[in-house]
C-alpha positions as CSV (number, residue, x, y, z in Angstrom):
1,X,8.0,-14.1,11.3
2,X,6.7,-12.6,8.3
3,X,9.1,-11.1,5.7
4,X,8.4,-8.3,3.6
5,X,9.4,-7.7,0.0
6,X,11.4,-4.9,1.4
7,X,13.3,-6.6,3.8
8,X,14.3,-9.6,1.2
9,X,15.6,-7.2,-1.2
10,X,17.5,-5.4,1.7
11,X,18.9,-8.7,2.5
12,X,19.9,-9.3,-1.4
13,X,21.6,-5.2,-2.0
14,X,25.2,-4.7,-1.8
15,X,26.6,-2.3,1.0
16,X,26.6,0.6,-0.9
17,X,22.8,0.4,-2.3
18,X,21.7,-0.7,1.7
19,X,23.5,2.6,2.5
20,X,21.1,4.7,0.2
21,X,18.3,3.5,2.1
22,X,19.8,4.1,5.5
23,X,19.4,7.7,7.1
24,X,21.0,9.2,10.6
25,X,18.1,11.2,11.9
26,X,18.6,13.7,15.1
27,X,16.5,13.3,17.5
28,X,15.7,16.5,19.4
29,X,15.5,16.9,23.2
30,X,11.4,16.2,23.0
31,X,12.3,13.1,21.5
32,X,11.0,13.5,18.1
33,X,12.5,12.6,15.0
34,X,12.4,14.2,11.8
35,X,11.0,11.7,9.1
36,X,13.0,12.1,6.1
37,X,11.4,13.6,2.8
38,X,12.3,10.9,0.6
39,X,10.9,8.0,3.2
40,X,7.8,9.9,3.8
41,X,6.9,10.2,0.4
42,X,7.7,6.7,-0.7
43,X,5.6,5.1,2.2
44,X,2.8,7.6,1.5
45,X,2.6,8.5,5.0
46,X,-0.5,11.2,5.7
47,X,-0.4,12.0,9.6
48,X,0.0,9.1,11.9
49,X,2.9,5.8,11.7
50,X,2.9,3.0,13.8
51,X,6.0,2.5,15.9
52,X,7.1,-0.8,16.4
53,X,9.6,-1.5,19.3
54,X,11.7,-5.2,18.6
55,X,13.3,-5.5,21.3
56,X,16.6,-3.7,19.3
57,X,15.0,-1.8,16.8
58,X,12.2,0.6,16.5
59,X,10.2,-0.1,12.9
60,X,7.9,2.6,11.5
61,X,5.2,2.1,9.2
62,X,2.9,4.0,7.8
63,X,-1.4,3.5,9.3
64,X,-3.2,1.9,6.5
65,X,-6.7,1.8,7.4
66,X,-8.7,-0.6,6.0
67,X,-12.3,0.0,4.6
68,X,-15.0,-2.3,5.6
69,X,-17.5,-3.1,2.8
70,X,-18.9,-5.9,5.3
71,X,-22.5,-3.8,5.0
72,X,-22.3,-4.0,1.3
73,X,-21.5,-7.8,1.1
74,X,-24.2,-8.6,3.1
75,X,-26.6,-6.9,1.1
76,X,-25.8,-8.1,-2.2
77,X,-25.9,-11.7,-0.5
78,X,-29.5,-11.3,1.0
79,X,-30.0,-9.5,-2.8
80,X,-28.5,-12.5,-4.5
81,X,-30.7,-14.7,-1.3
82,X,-27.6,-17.0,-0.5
83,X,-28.4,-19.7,1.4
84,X,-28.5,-19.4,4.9
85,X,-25.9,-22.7,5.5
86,X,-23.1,-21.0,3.1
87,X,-23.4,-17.5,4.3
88,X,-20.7,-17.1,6.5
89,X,-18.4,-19.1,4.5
90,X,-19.3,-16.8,1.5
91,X,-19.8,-13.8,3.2
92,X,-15.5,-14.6,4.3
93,X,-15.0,-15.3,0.8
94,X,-16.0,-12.0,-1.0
95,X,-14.7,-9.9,2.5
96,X,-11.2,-11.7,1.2
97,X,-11.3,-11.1,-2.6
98,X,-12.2,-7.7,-1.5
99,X,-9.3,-6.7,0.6
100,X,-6.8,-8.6,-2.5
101,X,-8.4,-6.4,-4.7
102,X,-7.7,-3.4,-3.0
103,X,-4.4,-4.9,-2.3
104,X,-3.4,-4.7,-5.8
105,X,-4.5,-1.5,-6.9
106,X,-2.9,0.2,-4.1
107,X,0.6,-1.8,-4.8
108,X,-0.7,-1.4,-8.5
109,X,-1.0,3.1,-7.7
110,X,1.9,3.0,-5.7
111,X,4.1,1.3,-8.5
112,X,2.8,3.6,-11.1
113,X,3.8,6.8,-8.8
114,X,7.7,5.6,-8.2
115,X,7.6,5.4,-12.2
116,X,6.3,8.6,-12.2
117,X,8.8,10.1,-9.8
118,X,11.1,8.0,-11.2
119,X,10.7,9.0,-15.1
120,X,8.8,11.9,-15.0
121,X,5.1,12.1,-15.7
122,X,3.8,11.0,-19.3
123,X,0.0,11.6,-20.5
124,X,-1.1,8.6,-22.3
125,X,-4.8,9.7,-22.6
126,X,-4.5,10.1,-26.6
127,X,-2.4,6.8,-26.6
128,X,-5.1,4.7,-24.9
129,X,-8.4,5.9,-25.8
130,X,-7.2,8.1,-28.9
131,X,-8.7,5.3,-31.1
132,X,-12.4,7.0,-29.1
133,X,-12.1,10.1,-30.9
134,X,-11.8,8.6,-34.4
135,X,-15.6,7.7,-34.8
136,X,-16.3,11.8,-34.6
């Protein structure tokens, strides 16, 4: 079984922090639910989840959809004229540092937005490339 990040700090809150992550939600006589606002915006759900029954639970999680850059690999590899014998091996390899990549900078975007929401927005533009400007 695979264990999220979530679910091991879950595992390691005290009652009263579990409980701020915990909502009762009505469901309505369509069976909907009513994701709430704070959830919704932490997951960055757009307009689909996927539901997950357990067997005692029902898990949301918001769709991710993966972009394929399979055309572009193999490109560059004919380009770069990889030898036939390694190609699928290498063709694996770049398909894999791809995904990691985009991986990070989504957990990378996604960290930088809860410190946002978190401490309010801060423009660092001058901070980081005011050095740029000095040459003028």
């Amino acid at each position: 079984m695979n264990v999220t990040k979530y679910e091991v700090e879950r595992r390691n809150m005290d009652y009263s922090e579990r409980k701020k992550q915990i909502k009762r939600i009505r469901v309505s006589s369509a069976h909907q639910i009513t994701i709430p606002q704070k959830f919704f915006e932490k997951l960055n759900i757009t307009d689909e989840v996927y539901a997950e029954f357990t067997g005692d639970a029902i898990i949301i999680r918001p769709v991710q959809e993966e972009v394929d850059f399979s055309k572009e690999i193999i490109e560059d590899m004919i380009r770069e004229d990889v030898p036939k014998a390694y190609f699928a091996e290498e063709f694996e390899k770049r398909k894999t540092a791809i995904r990691n990549s985009v991986h990070q900078i989504k957990k990378d975007a996604q960290e930088t937005l809860d410190d946002i929401r978190k401490n309010g927005y801060k423009d660092l533009t001058d901070e980081l490339f005011g050095d740029l400007n000095d040459g003028k």
